[in-house]
N, C-alpha and C positions, 0 to 999 in steps of 0.2 A: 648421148642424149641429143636428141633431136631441137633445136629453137624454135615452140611454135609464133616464133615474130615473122625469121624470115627463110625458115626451113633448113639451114645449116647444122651440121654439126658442131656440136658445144664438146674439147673436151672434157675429161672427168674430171669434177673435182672445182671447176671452175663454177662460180655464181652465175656471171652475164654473159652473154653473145659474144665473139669475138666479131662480130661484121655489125649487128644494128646494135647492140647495147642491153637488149633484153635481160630483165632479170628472171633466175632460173626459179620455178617455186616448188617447194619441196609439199611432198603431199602429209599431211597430219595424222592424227591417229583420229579414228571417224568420232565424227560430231555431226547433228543436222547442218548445225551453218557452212560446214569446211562442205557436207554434196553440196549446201545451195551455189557455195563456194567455185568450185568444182562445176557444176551446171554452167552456171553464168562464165566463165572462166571460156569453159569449150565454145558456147557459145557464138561469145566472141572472137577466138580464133577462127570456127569457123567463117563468120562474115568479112573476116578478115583479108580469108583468103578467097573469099569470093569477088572481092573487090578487086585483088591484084590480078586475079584471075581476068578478072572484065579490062582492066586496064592494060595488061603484057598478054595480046593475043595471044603471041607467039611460044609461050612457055606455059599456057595453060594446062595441058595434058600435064605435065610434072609437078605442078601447082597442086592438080586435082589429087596426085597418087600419095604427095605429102599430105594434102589433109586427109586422104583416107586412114593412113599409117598414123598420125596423129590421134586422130576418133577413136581408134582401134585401141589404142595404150588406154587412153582415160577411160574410156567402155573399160576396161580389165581390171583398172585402175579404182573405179568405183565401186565394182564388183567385188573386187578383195576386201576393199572398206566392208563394206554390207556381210561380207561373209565373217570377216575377224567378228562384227559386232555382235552378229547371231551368232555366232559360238561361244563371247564372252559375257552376252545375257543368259544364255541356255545353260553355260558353267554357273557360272553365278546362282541360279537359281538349284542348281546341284549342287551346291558348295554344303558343308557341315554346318557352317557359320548358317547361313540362310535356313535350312532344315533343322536348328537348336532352338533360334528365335522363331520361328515357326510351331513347332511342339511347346517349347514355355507359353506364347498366346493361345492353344490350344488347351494346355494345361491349365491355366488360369479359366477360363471358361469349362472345363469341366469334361473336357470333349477327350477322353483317354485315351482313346480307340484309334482317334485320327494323331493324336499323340504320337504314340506307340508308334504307327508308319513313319511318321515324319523322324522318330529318333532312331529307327532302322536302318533308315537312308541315309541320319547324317554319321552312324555306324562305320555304315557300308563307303561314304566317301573319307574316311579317315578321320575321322573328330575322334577329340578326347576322349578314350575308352572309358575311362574311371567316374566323369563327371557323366559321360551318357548312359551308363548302364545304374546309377544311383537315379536318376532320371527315371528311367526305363520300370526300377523296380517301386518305386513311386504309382507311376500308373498302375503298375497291375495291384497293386496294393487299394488303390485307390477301387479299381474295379474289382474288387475281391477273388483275384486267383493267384490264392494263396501259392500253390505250388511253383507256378511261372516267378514269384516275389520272392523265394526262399531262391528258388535256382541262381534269379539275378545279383543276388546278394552275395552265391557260392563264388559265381564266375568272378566275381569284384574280388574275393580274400584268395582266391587260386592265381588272380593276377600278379606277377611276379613284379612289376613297372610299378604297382600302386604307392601310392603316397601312405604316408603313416598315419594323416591326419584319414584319408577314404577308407584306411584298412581297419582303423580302430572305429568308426563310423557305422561300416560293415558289418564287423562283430558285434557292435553294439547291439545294432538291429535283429539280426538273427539270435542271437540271447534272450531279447525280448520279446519276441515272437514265440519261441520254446518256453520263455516263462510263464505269459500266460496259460501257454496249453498246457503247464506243469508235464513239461517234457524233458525230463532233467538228465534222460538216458542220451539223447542227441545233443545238448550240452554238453558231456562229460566227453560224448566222442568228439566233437566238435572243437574241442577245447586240446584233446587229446593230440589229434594231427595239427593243431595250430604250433609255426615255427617261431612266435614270436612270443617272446621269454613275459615283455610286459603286460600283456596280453594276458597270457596264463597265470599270470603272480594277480592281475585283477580281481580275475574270477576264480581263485585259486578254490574257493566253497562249494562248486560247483564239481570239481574236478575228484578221480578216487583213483587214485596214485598208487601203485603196486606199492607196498612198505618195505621197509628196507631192514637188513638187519648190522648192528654195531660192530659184529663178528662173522667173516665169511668162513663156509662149511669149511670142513677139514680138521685135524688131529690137531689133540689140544693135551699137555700135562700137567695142567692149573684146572682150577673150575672155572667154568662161563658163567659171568656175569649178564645174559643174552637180554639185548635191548631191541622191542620193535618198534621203530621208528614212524610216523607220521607226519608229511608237514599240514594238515588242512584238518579241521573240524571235524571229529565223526567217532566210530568205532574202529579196536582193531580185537579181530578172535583168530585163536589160534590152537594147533592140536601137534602131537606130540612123537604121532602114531604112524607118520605120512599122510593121514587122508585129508580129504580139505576141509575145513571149516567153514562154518556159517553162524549165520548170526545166536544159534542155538550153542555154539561150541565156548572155552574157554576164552570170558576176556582181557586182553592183556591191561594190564594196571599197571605191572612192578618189575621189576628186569625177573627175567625167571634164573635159577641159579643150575648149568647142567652139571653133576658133578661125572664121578666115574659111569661108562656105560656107552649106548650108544643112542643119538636123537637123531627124527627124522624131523624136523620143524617145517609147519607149514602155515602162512600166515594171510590173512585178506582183511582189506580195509575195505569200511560200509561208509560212508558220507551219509550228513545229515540229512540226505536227502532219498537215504536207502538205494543210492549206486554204490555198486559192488566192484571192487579195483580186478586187476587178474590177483592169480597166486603166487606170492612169496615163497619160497624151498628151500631149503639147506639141512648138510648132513651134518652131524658133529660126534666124531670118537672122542672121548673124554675118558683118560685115564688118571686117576691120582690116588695115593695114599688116606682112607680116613683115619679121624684119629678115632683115640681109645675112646670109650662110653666113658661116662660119669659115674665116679664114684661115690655113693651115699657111705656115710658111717655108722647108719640108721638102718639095718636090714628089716624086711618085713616084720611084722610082728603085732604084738600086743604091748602097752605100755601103759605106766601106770602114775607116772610122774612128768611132769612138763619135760619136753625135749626140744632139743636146736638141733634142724638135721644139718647138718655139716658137705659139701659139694664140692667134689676138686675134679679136674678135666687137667688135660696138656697144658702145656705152656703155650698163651698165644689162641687160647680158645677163650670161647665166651660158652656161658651153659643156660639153657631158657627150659622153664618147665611149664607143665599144665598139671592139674588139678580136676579137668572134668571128662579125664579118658582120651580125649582127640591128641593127636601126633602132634610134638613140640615142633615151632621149626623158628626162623628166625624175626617172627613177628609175636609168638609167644613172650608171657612173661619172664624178664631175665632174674636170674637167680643173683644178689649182689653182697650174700654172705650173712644174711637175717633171715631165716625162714624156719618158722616153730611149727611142729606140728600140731595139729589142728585137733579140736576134741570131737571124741565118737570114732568114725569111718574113715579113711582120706584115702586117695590114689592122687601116685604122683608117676610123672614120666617126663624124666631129664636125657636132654641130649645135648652134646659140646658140636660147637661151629666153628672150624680156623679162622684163619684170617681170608682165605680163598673159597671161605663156603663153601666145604666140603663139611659133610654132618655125620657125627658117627653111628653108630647102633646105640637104642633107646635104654635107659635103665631104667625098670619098674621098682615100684619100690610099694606094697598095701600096709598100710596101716589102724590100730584100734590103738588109740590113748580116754582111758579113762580114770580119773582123778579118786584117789582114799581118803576122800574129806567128807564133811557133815553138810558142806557148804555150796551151792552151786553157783554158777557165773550168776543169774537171776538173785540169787542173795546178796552175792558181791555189788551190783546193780544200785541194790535199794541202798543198801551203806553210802557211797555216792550222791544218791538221791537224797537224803536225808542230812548228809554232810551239809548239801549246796543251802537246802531246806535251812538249815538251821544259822545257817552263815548270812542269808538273803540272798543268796544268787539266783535264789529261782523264787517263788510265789505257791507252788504246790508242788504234790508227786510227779505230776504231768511234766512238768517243766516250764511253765509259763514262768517266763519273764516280769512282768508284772501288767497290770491291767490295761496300763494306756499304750503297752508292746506286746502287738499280736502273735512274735516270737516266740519260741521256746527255746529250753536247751538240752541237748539230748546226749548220751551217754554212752555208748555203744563198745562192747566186748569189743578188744581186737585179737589177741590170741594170750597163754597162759604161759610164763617163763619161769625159768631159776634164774633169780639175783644173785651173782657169787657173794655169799659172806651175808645173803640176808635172809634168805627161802624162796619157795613158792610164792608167785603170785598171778592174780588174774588181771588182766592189764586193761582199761577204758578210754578209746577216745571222745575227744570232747567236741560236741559242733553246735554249731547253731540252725537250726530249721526254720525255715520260711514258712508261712502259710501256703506258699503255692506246693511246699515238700521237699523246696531244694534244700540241703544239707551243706553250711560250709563248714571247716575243722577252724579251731581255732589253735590249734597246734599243741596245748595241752593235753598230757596223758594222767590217768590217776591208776595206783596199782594197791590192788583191794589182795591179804596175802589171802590163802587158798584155805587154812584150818582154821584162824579165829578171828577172821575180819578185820587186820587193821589196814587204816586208808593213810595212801601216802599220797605226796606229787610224786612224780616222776618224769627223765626223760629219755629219750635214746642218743646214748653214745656210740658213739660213731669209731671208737679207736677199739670198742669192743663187740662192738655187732651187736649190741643189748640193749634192755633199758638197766637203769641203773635210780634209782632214789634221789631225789632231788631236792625234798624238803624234811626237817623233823615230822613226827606222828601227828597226822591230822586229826585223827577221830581212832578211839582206842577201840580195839577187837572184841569179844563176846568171850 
């Protein structure tokens, strides 16, 4: 470095002149004062050296080439300042920082469009993707294009860097937007490819999830208890056949039971919102042993006297019947060792179920019981009737209870037995009727006998599968 005091060399490192003293002055980082600085500084050197100049004829010429060489650094010296400065105002004014406060005061004014550019920029210079493209899709929301707003909102949840608070933010929004439009098919896909578990458990109502089943395809030698599965609100139908289902096909309620044979299950869940899942598939060989049919002791026929039909199946089975022609199965009536048959016409069709729900082949069994008395259930009825009559249980034939209870009480056949050790009887339960017509039992039975009317109490025993006489003769017979 050169001394502009007395033109000598300074060396490095040192502060002052080694010959006049001069202090060395280190140039700033630019500011107006440090050029005015700087200005006045050369200045002065140079009059400096004009002076010594005038005064050492004789060294003039070297005088003059050191203040050239002197002028020449600070000219460069100033130059650089001015150029750093206009590069670190021209950055600055390109910065992200600068183009985000720029777009928020645009934004705040309403002005979207000059928005939009400004948050391109501060995009394009490295700013926070996540907070400028929420930004971003703001304007065009604001300016109604829709589509450029749904895109921004995409780019934001494909962000792999996003924060969890801008991702569930994101989804928020695009949910809401498909809600209004009741666009519940772009939800469901939406929701579909989304990686994020809390996400999807949110809007889990939304979503229609292939169904699942409890038992995967393949050879089975027990019966399937086949369960289809759902986690979310909706329908599941299902077919049998391999073909697919729809919302016209069977729907599942109840675990379906496959016993021997072979099933092709095919299964599709409908959300509450009428989206449709893919398809569920699975095969199932199911082989197993059924059991024997049910045994009646009661063969078809005609009958002429009260009967108990009697029901025996495997050990380990249960036996359910019907009564109005349709196929027994394990939602039918169970058979529990009580069952008389019925007067006039009756069909019956019993069938045993293991413990593995396998069902055997059906037993039929038709029937005609019609009674050799003088007496009909209708006769037995009034006996009854007339009992309660004459006791005060009731106010008339009707059954009313008395005038300030809008009740009645009513009397109703249940079916017609043999009492061992006592005869024939036709058997009535007792209930009490509402005005609205509901019916409740009040758990008394009365047994009116079948030839000469007499009325007893009675109840059902349970160690005989009967009813059996409960009180002395209430009301003596005709």
């Amino acid at each position: 470095m050169i001394c502009p005091e007395c033109g000598r060399e300074i060396p490095e490192g040192h502060l002052y002149c080694d010959f006049c003293g001069q202090e060395v002055q280190i140039v700033p980082d630019f500011e107006p004062e440090v050029e005015n600085s700087i200005t006045e500084s050369l200045s002065g050197v140079a009059e400096t050296l004009t002076e010594k100049n005038t005064e050492e004829p004789g060294g003039g010429h070297e005088k003059q080439k050191n203040l050239f060489v002197l002028s020449l650094g600070c000219v460069f010296v100033l130059a650089l300042i001015i150029l750093v400065a206009y590069f670190s105002v021209t950055a600055y004014f390109r910065s992200s920082d600068y183009q985000i406060k720029t777009a928020i005061a645009q934004i705040e004014e309403g002005n979207y469009e000059a928005a939009l550019t400004s948050l391109e920029s501060a995009l394009d210079s490295g700013g926070d993707y996540e907070d400028i493209k929420m930004e971003i899709a703001v304007c065009y929301r604001e300016l109604g294009d829709e589509q450029s707003y749904v895109e921004s909102l995409y780019d934001l949840v494909g962000y792999e860097q996003i924060s969890q608070e801008k991702l569930q933010q994101a989804y928020s929004q695009i949910i809401a937007f498909y809600e209004e439009r009741e666009q519940y098919e772009q939800i469901n896909t939406l929701l579909q490819n989304c990686q994020e578990a809390s996400i999807q458990e949110k809007y889990s109502h939304y979503m229609a999830n292939m169904p699942e089943f409890n038992y995967v395809g393949g050879a089975y030698n027990e019966v399937i208890p086949l369960k289809i599965l759902s986690n979310t609100n909706g329908h599941i139908y299902y077919t049998m056949d391999g073909s697919n289902p729809d919302r016209y096909s069977r729907e599942y309620i109840s675990p379906i039971f496959l016993e021997s044979g072979e099933y092709e299950i095919t299964a599709v869940f409908i959300n509450e919102y009428g989206i449709k899942s893919p398809y569920a598939k699975a095969v199932y060989q199911v082989d197993v042993s059924a059991p024997f049919a049910p045994e009646v002791d009661a063969y078809s026929g005609d009958f002429y006297t009260p009967q108990m039909l009697h029901v025996e199946a495997e050990e380990g089975c249960q036996i359910y019947y019907t009564t109005d022609g349709s196929e027994p199965d394990g939602l039918s009536d169970m058979y529990n060792g009580f069952l008389p048959m019925p007067l006039g016409d009756s069909s019956f069709k019993f069938v045993a179920i293991d413990e593995n729900g396998v069902t055997s082949e059906i037993t039929v069994r038709n029937y005609h019981l019609e009674l050799i008395s003088d007496y009909s259930k209708e006769d037995a009825q009034n006996v009854v009737l007339y009992y309660m009559l004459e006791t005060g249980r009731i106010a008339d034939l009707y059954g009313t209870i008395s005038a300030e209870d809008p009740r009645r009480m009513a009397y109703v056949f249940a079916c017609c037995v043999n009492i061992e050790e006592e005869g024939d009887f036709y058997i009535f339960s007792e209930y009490i009727e509402n005005p609205d017509g509901r019916r409740e039992k009040t758990g008394s039975y009365y047994a009116v006998g079948i030839y000469n009317l007499p009325l007893y109490g009675t109840h059902f025993d349970m160690r005989t599968s009967n009813f059996a006489l409960s009180t002395e003769l209430l009301r003596q017979g005709i």
